[in-house]
N, C-alpha and C positions, 0 to 999 in steps of 0.2 A: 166250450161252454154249451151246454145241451138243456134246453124247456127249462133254464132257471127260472125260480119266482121267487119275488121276496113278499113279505105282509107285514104290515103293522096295522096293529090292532087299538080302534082310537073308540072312545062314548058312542060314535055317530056308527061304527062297523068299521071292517076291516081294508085299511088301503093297501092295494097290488102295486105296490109301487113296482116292481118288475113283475113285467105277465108273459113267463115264456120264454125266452131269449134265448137266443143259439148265435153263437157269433166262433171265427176261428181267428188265431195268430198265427202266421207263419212264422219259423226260427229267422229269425234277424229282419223280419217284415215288421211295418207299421200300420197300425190300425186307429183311424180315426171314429168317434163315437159322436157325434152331433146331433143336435134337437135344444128344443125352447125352457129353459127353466121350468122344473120339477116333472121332466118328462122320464125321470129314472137312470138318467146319464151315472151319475156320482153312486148312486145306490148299487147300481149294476157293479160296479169299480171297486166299489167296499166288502161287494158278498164275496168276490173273487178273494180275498184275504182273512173272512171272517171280521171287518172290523163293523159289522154293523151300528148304529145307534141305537138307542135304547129299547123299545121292545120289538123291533123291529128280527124278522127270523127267516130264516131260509127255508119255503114252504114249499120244494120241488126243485129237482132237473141235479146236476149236477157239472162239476167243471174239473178237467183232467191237465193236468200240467206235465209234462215231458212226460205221458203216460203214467202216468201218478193220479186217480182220483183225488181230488183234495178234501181232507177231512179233521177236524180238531185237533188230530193227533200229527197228522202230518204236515197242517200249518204249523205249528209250534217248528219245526222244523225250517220251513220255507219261505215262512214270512220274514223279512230283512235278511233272508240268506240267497235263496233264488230268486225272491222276486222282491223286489224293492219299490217303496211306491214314494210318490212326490205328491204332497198334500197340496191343497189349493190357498193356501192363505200362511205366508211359513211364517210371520208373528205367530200365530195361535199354536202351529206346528213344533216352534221351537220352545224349549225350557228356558222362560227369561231368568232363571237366576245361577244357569249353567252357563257355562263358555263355552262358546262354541265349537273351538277343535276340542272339546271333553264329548261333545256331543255324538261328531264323528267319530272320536277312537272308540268310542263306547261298544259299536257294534265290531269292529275288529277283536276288540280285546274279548265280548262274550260270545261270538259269533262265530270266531274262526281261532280263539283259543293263543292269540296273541298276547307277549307283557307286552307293559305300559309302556316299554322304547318301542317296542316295533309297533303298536297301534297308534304310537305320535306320529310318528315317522310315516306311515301308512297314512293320516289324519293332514299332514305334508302335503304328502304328496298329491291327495285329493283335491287339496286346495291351489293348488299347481293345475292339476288335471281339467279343473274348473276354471279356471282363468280367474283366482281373486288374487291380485296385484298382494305383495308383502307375507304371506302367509304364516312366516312367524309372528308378527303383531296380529296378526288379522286369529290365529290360536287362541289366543286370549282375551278376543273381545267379547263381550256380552251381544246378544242378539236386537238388543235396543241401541249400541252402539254402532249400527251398518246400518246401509239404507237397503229400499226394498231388492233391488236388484242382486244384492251379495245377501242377501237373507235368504232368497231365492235357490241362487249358487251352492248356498250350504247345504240347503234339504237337499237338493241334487245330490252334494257329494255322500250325505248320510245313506242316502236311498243306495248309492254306486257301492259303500264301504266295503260290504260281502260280497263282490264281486256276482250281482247278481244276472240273472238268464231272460229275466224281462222285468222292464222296466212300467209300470204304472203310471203318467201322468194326470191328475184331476186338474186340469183347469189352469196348468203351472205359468202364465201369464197374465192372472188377473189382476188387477189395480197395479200393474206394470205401467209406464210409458211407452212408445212404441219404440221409442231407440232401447231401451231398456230390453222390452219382449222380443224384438226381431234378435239382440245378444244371445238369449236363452233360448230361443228355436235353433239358431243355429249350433249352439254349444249341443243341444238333444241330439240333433244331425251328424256332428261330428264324432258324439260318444255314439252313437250306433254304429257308425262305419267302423270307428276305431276298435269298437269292443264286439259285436257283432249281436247287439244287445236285442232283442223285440222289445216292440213298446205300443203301448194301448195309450191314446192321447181322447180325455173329453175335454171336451170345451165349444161354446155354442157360436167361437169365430169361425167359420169356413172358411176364409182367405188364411188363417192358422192352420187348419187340413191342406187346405191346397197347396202349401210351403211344405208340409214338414211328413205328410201321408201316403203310403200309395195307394190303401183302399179304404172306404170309409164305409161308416155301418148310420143309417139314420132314423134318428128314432122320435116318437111317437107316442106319449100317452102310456108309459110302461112300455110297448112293445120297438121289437123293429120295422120299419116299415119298408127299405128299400136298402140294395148294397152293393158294393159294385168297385169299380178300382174310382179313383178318385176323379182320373180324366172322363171316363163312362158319366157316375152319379153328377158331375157337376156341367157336363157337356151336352147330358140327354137326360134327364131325368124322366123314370120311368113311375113316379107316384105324384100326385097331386100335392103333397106336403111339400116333398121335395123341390119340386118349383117354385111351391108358392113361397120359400126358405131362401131358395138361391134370387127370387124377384125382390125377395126386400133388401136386397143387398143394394147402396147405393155403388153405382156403373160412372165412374167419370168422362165415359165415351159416349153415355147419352144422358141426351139431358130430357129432362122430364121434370114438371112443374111441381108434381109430389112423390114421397115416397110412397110404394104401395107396402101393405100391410097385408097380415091375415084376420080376415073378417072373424068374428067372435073371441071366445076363451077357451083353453084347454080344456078338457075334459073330466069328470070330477072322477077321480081312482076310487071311490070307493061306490061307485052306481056309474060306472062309463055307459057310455050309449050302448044300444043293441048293434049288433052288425057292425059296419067299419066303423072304427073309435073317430077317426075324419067327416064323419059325413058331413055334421051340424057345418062345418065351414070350408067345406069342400064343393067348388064352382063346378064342379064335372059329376057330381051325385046322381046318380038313377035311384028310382024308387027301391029293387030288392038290396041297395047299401045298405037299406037301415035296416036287414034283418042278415042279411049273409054277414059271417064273419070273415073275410079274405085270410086266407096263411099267405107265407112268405113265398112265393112262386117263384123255383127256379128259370131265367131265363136264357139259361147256356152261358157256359164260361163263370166268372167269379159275379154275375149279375142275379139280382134275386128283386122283386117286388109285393107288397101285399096291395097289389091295387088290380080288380078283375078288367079294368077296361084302358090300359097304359097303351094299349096300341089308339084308342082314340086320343087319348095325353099328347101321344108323339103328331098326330096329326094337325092339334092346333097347337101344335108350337110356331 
C-alpha cells in the first residue's frame, strides 16, 4: 500500500478519512493495524478491496497485491478469491434468510467453478476446518440459529472458501466473550501456520496484537504514526500516541489509583490541526509541532515513527 487516501464528501467539506498510508505485508506475516475509533482503521481495510461506503472514494496512492496493482477490473477477480476478508460484526455479514453452509458453498461453486457436491463437500469441510462441532446440522442452520461465536466461525470459513493468499480481519472479536475471542485468535493462528495465509488484523485491543501479530502499524487521525515489530512498538514506543495508547491499558502488576487517559478528543478529519495531527493532546509538544508536519521516519530495521523528537520520548520513559 503506497500514499493511499480515501475522502468523503459530507455538507461541512471533505473527510480524509485515510491521509496517506503506506503499510507492507509480508507473504505468511501478520500485520497488526491499531488506534482509537474513527481514526481510519476499517476504512483503510475496505479501500484494499474496493468495498467502500457510500460516497466515500479512493482519492490517491495505490495498493499492489502479489505484484498485481489493484484495480476495478482486477478486484472482480481477487476479491473472495485471493483475498478474503472477515467482517466485523457477522449477524450484519451473514444472509439471515440463507443457510449458512449455502453461504459457504456459494463462493466454491462461483469462485472456483465447483457443482453443488463438491462446494457441499468443500462447505464440510470448512466447517471441520473451523472447529464447528456437528457440521452436517450446523449446514443447515440459519444464522439466527448459532450463537456469536459460531457465526463468527462461519465468516471465517466464507472468507477461507477460495483458498485465499491473505486474509483481512476487521475487528473479528468484537462483542465476543473472552473465552469465546481467545477460541478465534487462536483458530486465525492456527489457519496461518497451516495454510501459510497473510493477514492484516484491525482492532483497537493490543493485548489482541500482542497474541496474534508480529508487527504492528499504529495509527492516528487517518495517518500512520509509528511501526515496528510488535515486541519493538509495544516495548519502546517511539511516538507519544503510542505510549499514551499502551498507558491506558490497565497493567495488573501495578497498581495505581486511576486509569490514565488521553487528554482531549480526536481530531476533526475534515479541518485536522496544522503540523502534527497529535499536538492538541500531546504532553511532550514543542512549539514548531503545531506548524511542521512530521512524515513517517524511518528508524532502521522494520521501525519507522512520525514523531521529530522520540529520542527525548525514550528518555522520560
Amino acid at each position: 500500500m503506497r500514499d493511499l487516501r480515501v475522502e468523503i464528501p459530507t455538507p461541512r467539506g471533505v473527510v480524509k478519512a485515510v491521509d496517506g498510508v503506506s503499510l507492507d505485508v509480508p507473504r505468511g506475516g501478520a500485520l497488526g493495524l491499531v488506534g482509537e475509533s474513527g481514526c481510519g482503521k476499517t476504512m483503510t481495510l475496505r479501500a484494499i478491496l474496493g468495498l467502500l461506503p457510500g460516497r466515500a472514494r479512493i482519492a490517491g496512492g495505490e495498493v499492489v497485491f502479489d505484484g498485481t496493482a489493484l484495480s476495478p477490473r482486477s478486484l472482480g477477480r481477487l476479491r473472495g478469491e485471493s483475498i478474503g476478508m472477515v467482517f466485523q460484526e457477522p449477524m450484519t455479514a451473514l444472509n439471515p434468510v440463507m443457510r449458512v453452509g449455502e453461504q459457504i458453498a456459494e463462493g466454491p461453486r462461483v469462485r472456483l467453478g465447483q457443482s453443488a457436491g463438491q462446494s457441499r463437500e468443500r462447505a464440510l469441510e470448512l466447517l471441520r476446518l473451523v472447529g464447528i462441532p456437528d457440521p452436517e446440522r450446523r449446514y443447515r442452520a440459519f444464522p439466527h440459529e448459532l450463537s456469536g461465536g459460531l457465526r463468527q466461525r462461519i465468516v471465517i470459513a466464507i472468507a477461507l472458501a477460495s483458498n485465499p493468499k491473505l486474509l483481512l480481519c476487521d475487528e473479528p472479536t468484537t462483542a465476543l466473550d473472552v473465552t469465546i475471542q481467545d477460541q478465534i485468535l487462536h483458530l486465525l493462528a492456527r489457519l496461518r501456520a497451516e495454510m501459510g495465509l497473510s493477514q492484516v488484523l484491525v482492532t483497537h485491543d493490543l493485548a489482541v496484537v500482542a497474541q496474534t501479530c508480529e508487527r504492528v502499524a499504529v495509527m492516528y487521525a487517518a495517518r500512520i504514526v509509528e511501526t515496528g515489530t510488535v515486541a519493538e512498538v509495544f516495548g519502546s514506543p517511539r511516538h507519544p500516541y503510542t505510549r499514551a495508547l499502551l498507558r491506558s491499558v490497565p497493567d495488573f502488576d501495578d497498581r495505581r489509583a486511576h486509569l490514565e487517559s488521553i487528554a482531549g478528543m480526536p481530531p476533526d478529519l475534515i479541518e485536522p490541526p496544522t503540523g502534527c495531527r497529535f499536538h492538541p493532546r500531546c504532553e511532550l509538544a514543542h512549539p514548531d509541532c503545531t506548524t511542521v508536519d512530521p512524515p513517517l521516519k524511518p528508524l532502521g530495521g522494520d521501525r519507522a515513527t512520525a514523531c521529530r523528537y522520540h529520542e527525548e520520548l525514550m528518555q522520560r520513559a
